[in-house]
C-alpha positions as CSV (number, residue, x, y, z in Angstrom):
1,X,101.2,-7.3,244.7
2,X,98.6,-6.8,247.4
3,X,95.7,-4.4,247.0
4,X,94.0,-2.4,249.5
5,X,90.7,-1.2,250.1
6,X,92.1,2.0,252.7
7,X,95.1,3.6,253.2
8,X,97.5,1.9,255.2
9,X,99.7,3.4,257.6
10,X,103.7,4.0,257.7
11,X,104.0,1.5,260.2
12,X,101.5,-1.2,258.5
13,X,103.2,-0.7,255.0
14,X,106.8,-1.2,257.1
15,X,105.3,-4.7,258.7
16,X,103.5,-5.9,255.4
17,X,106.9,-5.3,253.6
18,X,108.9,-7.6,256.2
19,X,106.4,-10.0,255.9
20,X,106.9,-10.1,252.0
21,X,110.4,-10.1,252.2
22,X,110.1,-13.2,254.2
23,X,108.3,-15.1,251.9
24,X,105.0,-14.9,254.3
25,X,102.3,-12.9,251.9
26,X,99.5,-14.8,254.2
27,X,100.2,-12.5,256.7
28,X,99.1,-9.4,254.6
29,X,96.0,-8.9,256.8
30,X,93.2,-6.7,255.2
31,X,94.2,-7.3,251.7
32,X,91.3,-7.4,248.7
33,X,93.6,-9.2,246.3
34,X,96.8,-10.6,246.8
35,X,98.7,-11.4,243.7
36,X,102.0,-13.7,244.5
37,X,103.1,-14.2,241.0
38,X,104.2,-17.8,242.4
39,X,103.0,-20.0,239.4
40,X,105.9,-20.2,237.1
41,X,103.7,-21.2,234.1
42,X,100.6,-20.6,232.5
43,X,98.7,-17.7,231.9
44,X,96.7,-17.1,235.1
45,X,97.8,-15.3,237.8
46,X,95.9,-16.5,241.1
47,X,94.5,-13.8,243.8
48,X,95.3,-15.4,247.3
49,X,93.1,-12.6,249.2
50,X,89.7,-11.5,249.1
51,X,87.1,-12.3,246.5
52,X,88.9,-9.9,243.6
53,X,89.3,-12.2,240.3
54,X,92.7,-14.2,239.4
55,X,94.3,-12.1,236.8
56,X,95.0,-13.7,233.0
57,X,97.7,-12.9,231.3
58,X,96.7,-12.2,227.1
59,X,99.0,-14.2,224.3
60,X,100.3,-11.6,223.5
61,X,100.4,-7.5,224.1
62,X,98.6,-4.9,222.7
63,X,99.3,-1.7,224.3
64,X,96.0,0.6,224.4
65,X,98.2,3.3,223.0
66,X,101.1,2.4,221.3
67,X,102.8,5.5,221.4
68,X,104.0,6.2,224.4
69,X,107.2,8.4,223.9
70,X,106.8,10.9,221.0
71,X,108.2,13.8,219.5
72,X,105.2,16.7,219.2
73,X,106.9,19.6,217.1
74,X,105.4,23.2,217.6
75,X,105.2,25.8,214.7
76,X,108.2,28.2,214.5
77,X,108.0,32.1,214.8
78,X,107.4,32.3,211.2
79,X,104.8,30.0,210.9
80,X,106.7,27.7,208.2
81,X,109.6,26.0,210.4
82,X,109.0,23.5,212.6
83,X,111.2,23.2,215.9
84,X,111.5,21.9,219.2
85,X,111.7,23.8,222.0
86,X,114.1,23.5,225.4
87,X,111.5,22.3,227.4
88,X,110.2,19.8,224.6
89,X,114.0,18.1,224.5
90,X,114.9,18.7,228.7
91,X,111.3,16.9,229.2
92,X,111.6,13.9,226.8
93,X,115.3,13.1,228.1
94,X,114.7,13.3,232.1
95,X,111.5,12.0,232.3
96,X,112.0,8.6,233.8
97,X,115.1,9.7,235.3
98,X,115.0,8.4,238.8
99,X,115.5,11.4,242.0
């Protein structure tokens, strides 16, 4: 994962991603941070670019909020049923559907 400090451009991103693909992230010029991932063990991840810090990786996760997906039911016409509506259920099912 490289981070940048500008846009890039189409043909910058295009040159930066053949570089990755062959295995040469040194060649990711202009980069702030450059997080390879290569370690294999332990719980730091090491920036290879800039002066942005190496990353650590907690024992275990604690989401900020845990609930991510929910179900948030709206008050019927007559005030006393509770009911989802089209959009609530067409929302919640092709959210993360991929275009």
């Amino acid at each position: 994962m490289a981070v940048y400090g500008r846009a890039l451009s189409a043909d910058e991103v295009a040159q930066h991603y053949g570089d990755w693909l062959q295995h040469k992230p040194q060649r990711l010029q202009g980069a702030r941070a450059l997080y390879t991932f290569d370690e294999r063990a332990g719980d730091i991840v090491h920036n290879h670019a800039g002066s942005a810090p190496n990353l650590i990786i907690p024992p275990t996760f604690k989401p900020l909020h845990p609930t991510v997906l929910a179900i948030h039911i709206r008050s019927g016409y007559t005030g006393s049923t509770r009911s989802l509506t089209f959009s609530d259920s067409y929302l919640s099912a092709f959210s993360f559907v991929p275009i």
